[in-house]
C-alpha positions in Angstrom: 33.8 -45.6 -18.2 32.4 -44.3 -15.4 30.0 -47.9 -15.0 32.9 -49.7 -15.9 34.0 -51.3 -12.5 30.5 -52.5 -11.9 30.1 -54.0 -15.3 33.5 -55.5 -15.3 32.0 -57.9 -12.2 29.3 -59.4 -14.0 29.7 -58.3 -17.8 31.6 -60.4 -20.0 30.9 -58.9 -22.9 32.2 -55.3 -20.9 35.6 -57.4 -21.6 35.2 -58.4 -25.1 33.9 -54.7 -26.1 37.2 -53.1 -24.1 40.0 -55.4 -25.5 38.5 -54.7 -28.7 39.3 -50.9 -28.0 42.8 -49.1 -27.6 45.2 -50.1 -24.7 45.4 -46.7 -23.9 41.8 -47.1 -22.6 42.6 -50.0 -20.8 45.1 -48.1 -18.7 42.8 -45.1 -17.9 40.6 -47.9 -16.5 43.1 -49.0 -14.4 44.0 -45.2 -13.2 40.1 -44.8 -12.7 40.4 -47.4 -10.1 43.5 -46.4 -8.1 41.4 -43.5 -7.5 38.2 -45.1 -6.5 40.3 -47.5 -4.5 42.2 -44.7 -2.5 39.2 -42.7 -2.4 37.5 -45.6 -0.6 40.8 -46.3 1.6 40.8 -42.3 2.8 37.1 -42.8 4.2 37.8 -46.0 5.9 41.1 -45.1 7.0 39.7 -41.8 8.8 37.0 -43.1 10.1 39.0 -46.3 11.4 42.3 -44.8 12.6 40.5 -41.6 14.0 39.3 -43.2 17.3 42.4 -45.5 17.8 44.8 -42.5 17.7 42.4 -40.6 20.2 42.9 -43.2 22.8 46.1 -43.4 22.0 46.7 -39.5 22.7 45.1 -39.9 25.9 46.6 -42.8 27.3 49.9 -41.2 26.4 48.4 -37.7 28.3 48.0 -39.7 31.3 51.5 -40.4 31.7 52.8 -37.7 30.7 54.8 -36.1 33.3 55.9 -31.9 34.0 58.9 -31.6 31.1 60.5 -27.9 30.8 63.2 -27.9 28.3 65.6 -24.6 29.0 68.3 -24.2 26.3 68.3 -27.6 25.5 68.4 -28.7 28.9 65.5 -31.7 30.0 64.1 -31.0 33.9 60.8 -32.8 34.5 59.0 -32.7 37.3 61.5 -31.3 39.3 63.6 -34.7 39.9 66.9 -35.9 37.9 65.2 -39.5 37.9 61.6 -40.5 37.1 60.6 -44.1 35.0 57.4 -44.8 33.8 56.1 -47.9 33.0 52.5 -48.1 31.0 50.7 -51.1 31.0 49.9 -50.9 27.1 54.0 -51.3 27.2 53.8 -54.8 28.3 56.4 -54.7 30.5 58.4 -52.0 29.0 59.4 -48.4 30.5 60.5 -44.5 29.4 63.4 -43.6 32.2 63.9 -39.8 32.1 67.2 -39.5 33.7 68.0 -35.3 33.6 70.5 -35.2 36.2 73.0 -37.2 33.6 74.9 -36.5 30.7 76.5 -39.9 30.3 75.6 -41.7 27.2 73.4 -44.0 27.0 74.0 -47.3 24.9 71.5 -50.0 23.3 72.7 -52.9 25.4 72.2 -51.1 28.8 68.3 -49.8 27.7 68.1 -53.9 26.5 69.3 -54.9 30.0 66.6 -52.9 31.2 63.8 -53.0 29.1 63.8 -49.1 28.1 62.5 -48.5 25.2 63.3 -44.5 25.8 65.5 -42.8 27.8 65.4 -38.9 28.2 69.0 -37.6 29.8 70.3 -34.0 30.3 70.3 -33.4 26.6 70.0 -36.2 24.8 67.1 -38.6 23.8 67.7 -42.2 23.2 65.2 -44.6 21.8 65.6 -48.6 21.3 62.6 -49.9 19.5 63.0 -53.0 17.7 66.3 -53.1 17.0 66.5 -49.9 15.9 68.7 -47.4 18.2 68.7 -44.0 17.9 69.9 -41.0 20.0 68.8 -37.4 19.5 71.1 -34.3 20.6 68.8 -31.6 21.8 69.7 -28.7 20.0 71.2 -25.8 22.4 68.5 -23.2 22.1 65.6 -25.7 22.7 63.0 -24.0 25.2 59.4 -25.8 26.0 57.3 -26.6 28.2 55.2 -30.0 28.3 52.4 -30.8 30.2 49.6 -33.8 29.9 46.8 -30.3 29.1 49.0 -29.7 26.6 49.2 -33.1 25.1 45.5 -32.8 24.9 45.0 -29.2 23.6 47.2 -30.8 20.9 45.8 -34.0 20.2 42.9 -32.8 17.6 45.5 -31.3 15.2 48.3 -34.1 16.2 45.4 -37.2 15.2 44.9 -34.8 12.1 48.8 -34.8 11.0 49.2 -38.5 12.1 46.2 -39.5 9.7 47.3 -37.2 6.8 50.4 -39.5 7.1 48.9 -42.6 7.5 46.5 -42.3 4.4 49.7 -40.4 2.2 52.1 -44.6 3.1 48.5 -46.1 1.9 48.5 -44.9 -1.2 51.8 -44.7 -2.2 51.7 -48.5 -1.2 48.9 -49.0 -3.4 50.6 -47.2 -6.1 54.0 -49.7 -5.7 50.9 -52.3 -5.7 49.4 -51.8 -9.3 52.0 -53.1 -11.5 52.2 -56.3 -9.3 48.9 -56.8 -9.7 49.4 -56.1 -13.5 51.7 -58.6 -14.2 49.9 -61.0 -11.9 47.0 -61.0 -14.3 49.1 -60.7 -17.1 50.5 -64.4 -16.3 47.4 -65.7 -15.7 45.7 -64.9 -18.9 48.7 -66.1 -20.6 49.0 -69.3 -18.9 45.4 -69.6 -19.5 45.7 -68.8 -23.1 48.3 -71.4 -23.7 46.3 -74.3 -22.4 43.3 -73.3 -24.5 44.5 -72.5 -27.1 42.9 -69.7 -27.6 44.8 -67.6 -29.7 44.8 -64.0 -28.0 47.5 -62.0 -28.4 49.6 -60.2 -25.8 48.5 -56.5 -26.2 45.2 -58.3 -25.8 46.2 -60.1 -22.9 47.6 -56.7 -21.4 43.9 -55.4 -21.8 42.5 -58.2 -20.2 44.6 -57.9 -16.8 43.8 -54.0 -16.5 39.9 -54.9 -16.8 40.3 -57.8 -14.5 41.7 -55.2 -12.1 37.9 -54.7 -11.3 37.0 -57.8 -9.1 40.7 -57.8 -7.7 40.1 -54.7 -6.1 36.5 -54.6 -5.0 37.8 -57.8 -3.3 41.0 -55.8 -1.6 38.0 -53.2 -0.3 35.8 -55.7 1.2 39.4 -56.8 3.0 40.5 -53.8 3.9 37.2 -52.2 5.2 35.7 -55.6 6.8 37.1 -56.7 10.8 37.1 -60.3 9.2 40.1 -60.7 7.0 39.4 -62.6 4.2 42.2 -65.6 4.2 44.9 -66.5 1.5 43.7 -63.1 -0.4 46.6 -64.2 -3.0 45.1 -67.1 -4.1 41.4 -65.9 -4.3 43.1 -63.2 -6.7 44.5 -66.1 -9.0 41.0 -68.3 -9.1 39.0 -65.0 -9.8 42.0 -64.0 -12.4 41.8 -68.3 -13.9 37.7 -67.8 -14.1 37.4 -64.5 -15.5 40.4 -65.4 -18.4 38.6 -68.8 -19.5 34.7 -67.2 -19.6 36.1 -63.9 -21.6 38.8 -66.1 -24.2 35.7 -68.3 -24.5 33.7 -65.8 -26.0 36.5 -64.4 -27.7 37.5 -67.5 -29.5 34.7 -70.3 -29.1 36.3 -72.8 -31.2 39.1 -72.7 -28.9 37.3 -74.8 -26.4 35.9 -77.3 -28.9 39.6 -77.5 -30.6 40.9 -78.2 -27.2 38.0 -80.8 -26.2 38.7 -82.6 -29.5 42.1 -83.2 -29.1 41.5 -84.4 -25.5 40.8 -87.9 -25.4 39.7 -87.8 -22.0 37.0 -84.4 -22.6 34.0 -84.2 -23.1 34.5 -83.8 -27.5 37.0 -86.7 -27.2 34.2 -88.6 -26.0 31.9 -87.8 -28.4 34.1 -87.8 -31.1 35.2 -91.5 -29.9 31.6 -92.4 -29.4 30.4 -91.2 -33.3 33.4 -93.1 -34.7 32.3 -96.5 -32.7 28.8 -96.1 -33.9 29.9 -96.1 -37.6 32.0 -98.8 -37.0 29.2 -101.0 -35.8 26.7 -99.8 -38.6 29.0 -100.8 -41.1 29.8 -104.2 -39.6 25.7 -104.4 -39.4 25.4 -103.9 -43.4 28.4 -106.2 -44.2 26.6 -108.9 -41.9 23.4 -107.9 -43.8 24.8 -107.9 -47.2 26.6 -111.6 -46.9 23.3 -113.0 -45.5 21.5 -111.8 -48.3 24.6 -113.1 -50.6 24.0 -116.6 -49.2 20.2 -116.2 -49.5 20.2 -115.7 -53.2 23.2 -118.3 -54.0 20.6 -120.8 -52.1 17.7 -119.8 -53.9 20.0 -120.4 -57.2 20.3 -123.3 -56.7 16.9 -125.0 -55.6 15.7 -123.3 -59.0 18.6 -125.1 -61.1 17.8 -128.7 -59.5 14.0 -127.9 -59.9 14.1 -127.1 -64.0 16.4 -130.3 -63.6 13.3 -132.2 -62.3 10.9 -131.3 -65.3 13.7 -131.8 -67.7 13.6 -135.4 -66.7 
């Protein structure tokens, strides 16, 4: 089991020996490498992310102004009106306005290309469509400054990756039985056109081992800066080549069945071939026999009109 992934890559006979085994098996295999797979996804995600949110943190520290927050009441930098506009932002900008209670409405931050607005007590925020507005509560006291963004960024990149890796795999995990019945179709289809014979528990066993090259081939994806294109379809050729070698050597007279009742393969060829050969031997010996036919009838004769000769 614990070879199993790298076997299942090159070893055909891994798959014949496993869907021989109990299903049960099949689907430990399959839990074996949701745990590899995240496992693998944790280190490259850390590593990865880690740097990204750092910059991130200190950008964000850089233009972060003097916020004091007394009883739920915003003040920053000592002015009712300050707006900010980051280049990262692309045109965008945060407008603290702390001398106002008035709300603040999604149109009016569209207008003007806010994607936050701080008031007296309120926080709005338009992002993507999405509007929200946040009601400080009334005992709120803090103080924010950009040294205190940064004494706070090593434990705020550690939260925000914790997060980051926990979506991951619980994406991965709604993944799984996608990728299940994926290969599950697959073989079938496969199955049905050669005729193979395998039945579906087998079939099931067959897409949880085949689980192997899919994901080795989601890792090299996820991990490499080039993205490998139309991932969905390399999933179905390696899924198509992997079902024909292993019901192959499951069934070998499959393929011979289905060659033979293909006129256009390679055993309808050869079975066409054979029958065209007999047929020309046997026209060969009827030629031969008839020739021999007319060689005796003639010899007949010139024997009956010679004893004629010395009768006379």
């Amino acid at each position: 089991m614990l070879t199993g992934p790298l076997k299942a890559l090159y070893n055909i006979g891994f798959y014949v020996d496993g869907i021989g085994r109990s299903a049960k098996r099949a689907i430990l295999f399959v839990l074996y490498l949701f745990l590899i797979c995240c496992f693998i996804m944790a280190i490259a995600t850390y590593f990865q992310a880690k740097p990204v949110l750092n910059r991130a943190l200190d950008t964000i520290a850089s233009y972060t102004p003097d916020i004091s927050v007394q009883d739920g009441i915003v003040s920053v930098n000592n002015d009712n009106m300050l707006v900010i506009e980051p280049e990262e932002l692309d045109g965008y900008n945060i407008v603290f306005d702390t001398g106002s209670t008035a709300p603040v409405y999604p149109t009016e931050m569209a207008t003007n290309d806010t994607v936050m607005q701080i008031t007296a007590d309120t926080v709005y925020v338009n992002f993507m469509d999405q509007f929200q507005a946040t009601k400080l509560p009334p005992n709120t006291n803090t103080f924010i400054t950009k040294d205190t963004v940064l004494e706070g960024k090593p434990a705020t990149v550690q939260l925000l990756l914790y997060f980051f890796i926990t979506i991951l795999i619980i994406a991965q995990l709604f993944k799984v039985p996608f990728m299940l019945l994926f290969a599950f179709l697959m073989a079938a289809i496969i199955n049905t056109i050669a005729k193979a014979g395998i039945k579906a528990k087998d079939l099931f066993k067959f897409a949880c081992y085949v689980q192997a090259p899919a994901t080795l081939l989601f890792l090299l994806n996820y991990i490499s800066p080039i993205k490998i294109p139309f991932l969905i379809f390399i999933y179905l050729l390696v899924f198509v080549i992997y079902a024909q070698l292993v019901f192959s050597r499951l069934n070998p007279s499959a393929e011979n069945n289905n060659g033979g009742q293909n006129g256009d393969g390679e055993g309808g060829n050869n079975r066409n071939l054979t029958q065209t050969q007999e047929t020309d031997e046997e026209e060969a010996l009827e030629v031969q026999r008839e020739w021999q036919g007319e060689e005796e009838t003639d010899t007949a004769e010139e024997m009956t009109e010679i004893e004629q000769d010395i009768n006379k």
